[in-house]
N, C-alpha and C positions, 0 to 999 in steps of 0.2 A: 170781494174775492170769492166768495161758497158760491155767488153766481155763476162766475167766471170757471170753479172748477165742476157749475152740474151741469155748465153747456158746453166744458171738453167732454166729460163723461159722456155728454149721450152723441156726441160726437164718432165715440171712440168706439161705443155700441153702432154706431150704424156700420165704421167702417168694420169690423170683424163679422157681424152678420152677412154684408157685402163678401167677404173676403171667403166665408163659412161658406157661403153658397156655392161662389167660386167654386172652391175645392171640393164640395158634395157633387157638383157636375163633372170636376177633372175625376174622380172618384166613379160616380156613375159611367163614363162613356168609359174607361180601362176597367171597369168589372164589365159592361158589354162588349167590350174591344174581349178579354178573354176569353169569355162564352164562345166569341167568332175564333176567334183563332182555334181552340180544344174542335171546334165544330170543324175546320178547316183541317187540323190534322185528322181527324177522323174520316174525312172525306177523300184524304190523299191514300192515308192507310185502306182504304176501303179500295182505291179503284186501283193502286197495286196489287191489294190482292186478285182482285178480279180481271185485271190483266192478265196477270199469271194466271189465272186458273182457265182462261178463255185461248191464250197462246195453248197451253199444255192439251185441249181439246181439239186443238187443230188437225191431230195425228189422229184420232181415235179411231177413224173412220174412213175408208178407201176414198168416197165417195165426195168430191169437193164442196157439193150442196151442204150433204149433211157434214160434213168437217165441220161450215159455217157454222152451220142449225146447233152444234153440240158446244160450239162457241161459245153463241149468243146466250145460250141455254144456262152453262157455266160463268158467264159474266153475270149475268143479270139474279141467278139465283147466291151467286157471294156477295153483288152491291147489295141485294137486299138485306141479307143474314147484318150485314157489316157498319148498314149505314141507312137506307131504306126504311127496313121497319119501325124506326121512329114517327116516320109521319103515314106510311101504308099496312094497312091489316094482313094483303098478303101480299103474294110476287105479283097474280092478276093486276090488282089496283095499282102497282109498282108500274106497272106495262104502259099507264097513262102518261108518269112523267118523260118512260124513254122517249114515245110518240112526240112528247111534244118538245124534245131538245131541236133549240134552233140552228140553223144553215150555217156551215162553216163558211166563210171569206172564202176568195177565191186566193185569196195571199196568204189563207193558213197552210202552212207545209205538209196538211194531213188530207186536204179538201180534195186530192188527187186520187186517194187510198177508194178503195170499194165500201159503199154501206155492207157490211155483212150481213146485218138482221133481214129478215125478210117484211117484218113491218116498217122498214125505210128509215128506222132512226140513225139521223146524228151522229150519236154516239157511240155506236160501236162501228169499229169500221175495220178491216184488213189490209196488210201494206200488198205490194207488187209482187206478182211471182205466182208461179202453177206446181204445186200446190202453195198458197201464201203462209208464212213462215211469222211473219209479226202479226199484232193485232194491236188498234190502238183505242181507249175506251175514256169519254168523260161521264163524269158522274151528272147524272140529273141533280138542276139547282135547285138545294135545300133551303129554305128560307131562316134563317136564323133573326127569333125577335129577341126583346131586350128587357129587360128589367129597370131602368132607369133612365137611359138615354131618350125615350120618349117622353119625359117632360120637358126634353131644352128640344124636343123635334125632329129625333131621330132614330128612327122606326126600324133599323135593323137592317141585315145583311143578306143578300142571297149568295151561298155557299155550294163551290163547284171545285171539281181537281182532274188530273189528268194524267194519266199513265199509258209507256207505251211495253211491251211485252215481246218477247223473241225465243221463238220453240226452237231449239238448234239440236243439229242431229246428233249422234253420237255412237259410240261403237263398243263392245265387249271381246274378249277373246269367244271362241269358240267353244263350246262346253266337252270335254273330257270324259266328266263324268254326267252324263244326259237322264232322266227323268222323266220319260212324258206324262206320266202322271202324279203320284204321290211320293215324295221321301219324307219318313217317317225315323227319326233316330231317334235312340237313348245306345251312343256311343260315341267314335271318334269317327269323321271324316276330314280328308287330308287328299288335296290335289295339289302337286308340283307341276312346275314347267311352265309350258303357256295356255294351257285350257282352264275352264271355267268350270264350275258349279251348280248346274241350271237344272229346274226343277219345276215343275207346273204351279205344284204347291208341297208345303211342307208342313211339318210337327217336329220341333226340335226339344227333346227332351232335357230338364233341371240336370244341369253337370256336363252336359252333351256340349263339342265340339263341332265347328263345321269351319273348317279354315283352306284358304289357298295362300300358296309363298310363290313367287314369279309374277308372268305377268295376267296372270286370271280373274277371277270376278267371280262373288257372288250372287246368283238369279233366283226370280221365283215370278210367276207369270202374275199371281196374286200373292199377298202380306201373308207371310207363314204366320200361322198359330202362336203368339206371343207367353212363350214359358219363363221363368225366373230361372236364374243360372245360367242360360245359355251362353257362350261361348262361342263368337263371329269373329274370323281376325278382320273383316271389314263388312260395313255396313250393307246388307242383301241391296242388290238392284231390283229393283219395281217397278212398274210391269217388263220381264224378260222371259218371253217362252224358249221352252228348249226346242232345240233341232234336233234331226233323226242325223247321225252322220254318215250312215251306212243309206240312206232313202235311196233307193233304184238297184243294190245291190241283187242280184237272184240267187235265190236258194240253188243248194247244191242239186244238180242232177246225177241222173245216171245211178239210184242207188242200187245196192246186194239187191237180188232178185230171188233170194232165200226164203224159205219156211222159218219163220220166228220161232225162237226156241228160249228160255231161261236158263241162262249159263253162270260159273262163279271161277273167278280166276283167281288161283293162291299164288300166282308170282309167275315170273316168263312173260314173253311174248304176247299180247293180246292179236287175235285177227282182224284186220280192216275191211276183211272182203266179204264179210260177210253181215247181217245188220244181226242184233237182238231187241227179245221183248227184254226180259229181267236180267242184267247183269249187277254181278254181286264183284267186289274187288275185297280180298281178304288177306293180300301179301302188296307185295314190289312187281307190281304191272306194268310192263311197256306197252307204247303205242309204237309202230314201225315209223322210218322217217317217211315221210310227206302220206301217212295215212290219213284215214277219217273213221273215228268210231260212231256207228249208228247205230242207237239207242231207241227205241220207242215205248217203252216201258220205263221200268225205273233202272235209274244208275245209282248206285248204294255204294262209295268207299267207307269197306266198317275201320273202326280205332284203329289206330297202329298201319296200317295199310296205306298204299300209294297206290298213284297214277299219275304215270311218265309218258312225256311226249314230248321228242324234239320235232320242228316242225312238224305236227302232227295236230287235229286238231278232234274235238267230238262235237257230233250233230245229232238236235233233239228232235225227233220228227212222229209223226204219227204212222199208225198202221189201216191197213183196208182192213176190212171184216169177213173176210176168208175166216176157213177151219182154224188154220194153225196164223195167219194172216202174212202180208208183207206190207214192207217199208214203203211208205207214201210221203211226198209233201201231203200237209195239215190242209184242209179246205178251208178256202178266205172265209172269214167271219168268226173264228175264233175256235178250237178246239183242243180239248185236254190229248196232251202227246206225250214225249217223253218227259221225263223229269231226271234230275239230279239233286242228291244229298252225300252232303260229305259229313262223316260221325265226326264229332270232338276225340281227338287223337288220329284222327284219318289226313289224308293229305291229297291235292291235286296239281301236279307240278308240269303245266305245259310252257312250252318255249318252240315262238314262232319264228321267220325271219322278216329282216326293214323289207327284203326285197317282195314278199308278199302281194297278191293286191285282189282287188273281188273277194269271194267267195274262201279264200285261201288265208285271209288275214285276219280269218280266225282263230282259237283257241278253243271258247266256248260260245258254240252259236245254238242257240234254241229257232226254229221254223219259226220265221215271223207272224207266223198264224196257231203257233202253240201255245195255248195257255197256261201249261202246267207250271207249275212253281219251281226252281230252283231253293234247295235250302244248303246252306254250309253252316257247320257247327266247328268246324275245324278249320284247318286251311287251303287256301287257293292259290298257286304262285301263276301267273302269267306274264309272259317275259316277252316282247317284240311279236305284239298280237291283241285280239281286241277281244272283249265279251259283249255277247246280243243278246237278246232276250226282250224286242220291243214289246211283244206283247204278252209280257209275260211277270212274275213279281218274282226279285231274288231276296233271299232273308236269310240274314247273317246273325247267329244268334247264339249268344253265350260268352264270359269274357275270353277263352280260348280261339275264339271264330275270329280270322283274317283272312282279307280278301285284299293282295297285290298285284295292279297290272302297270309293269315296267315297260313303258313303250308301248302305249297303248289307249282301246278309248274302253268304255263301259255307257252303254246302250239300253236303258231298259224300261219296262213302262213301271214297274215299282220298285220303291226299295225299301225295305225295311232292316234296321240295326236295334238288335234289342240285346240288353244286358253286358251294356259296355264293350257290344263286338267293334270290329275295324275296319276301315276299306281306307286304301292307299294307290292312290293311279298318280301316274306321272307320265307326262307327253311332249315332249318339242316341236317345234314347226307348224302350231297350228297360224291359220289364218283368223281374222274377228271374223263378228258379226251383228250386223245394227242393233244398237239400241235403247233404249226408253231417251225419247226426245228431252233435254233438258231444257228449262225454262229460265227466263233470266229476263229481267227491268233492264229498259237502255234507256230511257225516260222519265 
């Protein structure tokens, strides 16, 4: 009988050592089976992103070649960051495997599509179209080895993935309130209607507001300056440069043919026929209906003081260098002209009409070649009518300082809002205008 049970026993030992091994092998090839798969989604996530980032490159550039070039450029330097540098030191050494991805079938649905790269790889390729709109990218195969499955004979996986990408056009309202350069706040901005937000670039200051309601949009040619507290009722659009809306307009002709003179009006009637260096505004000033005040020195409304104008508008322009001098447009390339400042407790209250158009549908136009600064401390009312100042900076400063254009756009190459000041434009009827191509996986 003790026989009988020590040669089940070792019976019993072979089969579990048998069985043991068994399941150290099922055990080995699903710890390598996981290695590949973690290695396979990584490889998927990798060439999504680089799809996307190669679609979104497509646009960058007028020029179809280099469209490609900024492609291949952006695909190949995310596969690397993403997926690559595991087994290559840089992008160069990277540039081996694209080289050597092999020849699509003639029966792959993509084998039709353009190589984009210019070193003839595989794998990166462009769909159909002038200029092409998709791009479709596999990743160069990564070899994934094992840790266990090479003792029963199985040496590992080679690991590849594939994604396809689609830059699709897309559209903004038109900008309202325009920027060609810099806006700078620590205050409130505020557009209604259907115009936009757009800005070259920005600084938006802690507590600061930048908000549109309708159907507008916020722009910025490049990523504003990133502050705490800020205040977007939606998310900035990236890359969005602004448009000039007035571009081809011509400054006014025909000005006063006057000796420049420094005048100060304490209330009544102002003249339009005639131009000034220094005007000073110290009461309830009018402007005549369909005048133009021209200004080439400074315009000063002190506290407590206004300026009125129904259709009527004022113009900042420069003077020649005569004795006493006269009113000139401002010579191209830039030059200090008139200015305006309005005092905290001062006011400037123009009102134009819809039927307006050129040169007339203004309120506040500064010579597109005048440099001088507009400052308001006070307030600005502008009603069915626009403000220019393309090259020029306006600064709205102090919590008492607002600046409202009802019916209207604002044009300017700067802006600056400091100490909680205001600006408020609201406009109907605008039309859009392209922008930042959005990208998106269909693959």
């Amino acid at each position: 009988m003790s026989r009988l049970r020590r040669g089940e026993g070792g019976a019993v030992a072979v089969v579990v050592a048998a069985f043991s091994l068994t399941l150290f092998g099922f055990a080995a090839i699903i710890v390598d089976l996981g290695v590949a798969r973690v290695a396979r989604t990584d490889a998927q996530t990798a060439a999504d992103a680089a799809s996307l980032a190669g679609a979104g490159a497509l646009y960058k550039e007028p020029s179809l070649v280099a469209r490609e070039d900024d492609a291949v450029d952006a695909v190949k330097h995310i596969a690397f960051e993403n997926y690559l540098s595991a087994t290559y030191d840089d992008e160069g050494d990277a540039d081996a495997a694209w080289a050597a991805c092999p020849a699509l079938p003639l029966t792959h649905p993509k084998s039709s599509w353009v190589k984009a790269d210019t070193g003839n790889s595989e794998c990166i390729r462009v769909g159909p179209g002038t200029p092409p709109s998709q791009l479709w990218v596999r990743m160069p195969s990564r070899r994934v080895g094992v840790f266990f499955g090479g003792i029963f004979g199985y040496s590992g996986m080679d690991v590849t993935a594939t994604s396809t990408a689609e830059a699709r056009e897309s559209s903004v309202q038109a900008c309202s309130l325009c920027v060609a350069d810099f806006l700078d706040v620590d205050g409130s901005v505020r557009v209604e209607g259907d115009g936009s937000v757009i800005a070259d670039d920005a600084k938006v200051g802690s507590g600061s507001v930048v908000g549109v309601v309708g159907r507008g949009s916020i722009g910025f040619a490049r990523n504003p300056d990133p502050r705490g507290g800020v205040r977007y009722s939606e998310e900035p659009v990236v890359p969005l440069a602004p448009s000039d809306p007035f571009l081809g307009v011509a400054m006014p002709g025909g000005l006063p043919n006057n000796d420049l003179n420094d005048s100060t009006c304490a209330g009544g009637s102002l003249a339009t026929d005639e131009a000034f260096r220094d005007l000073t505004v110290t009461g309830a000033c009018n402007l005549p209906s369909d005048g133009m005040l021209v200004v080439t020195g400074t315009l000063l409304v002190k506290s407590g003081a206004s300026l009125n104008g129904s259709s009527a508008s004022v113009f900042l322009t420069c003077r020649n260098k005569g004795k006493k001098g006269k009113a000139e447009l401002c010579a191209s390339g830039g030059r200090d002209g008139g200015s305006l400042r309005v005092e905290e407790g001062g006011s400037a209250n123009l009102a134009g009409s819809s039927s307006r158009t050129g040169v007339n549908q203004f309120a506040l136009l500064s010579d597109s070649n005048n440099t001088s600064k507009m400052k308001v401390e006070g307030l600005v009312n502008v009603t069915n009518a626009s403000v220019y100042a393309r090259n020029a900076e306006v600064s709205i400063s102090g919590g008492a300082a607002d600046v409202r254009v009802i019916d209207g756009l604002v044009s300017v190459e700067e802006l600056t809002l400091e100490d909680d000041a205001g600006i408020y434009v609201s406009r109907s009827g605008l039309s859009s205008q392209p922008g930042p191509p959005r990208v998106a996986l269909l693959e």
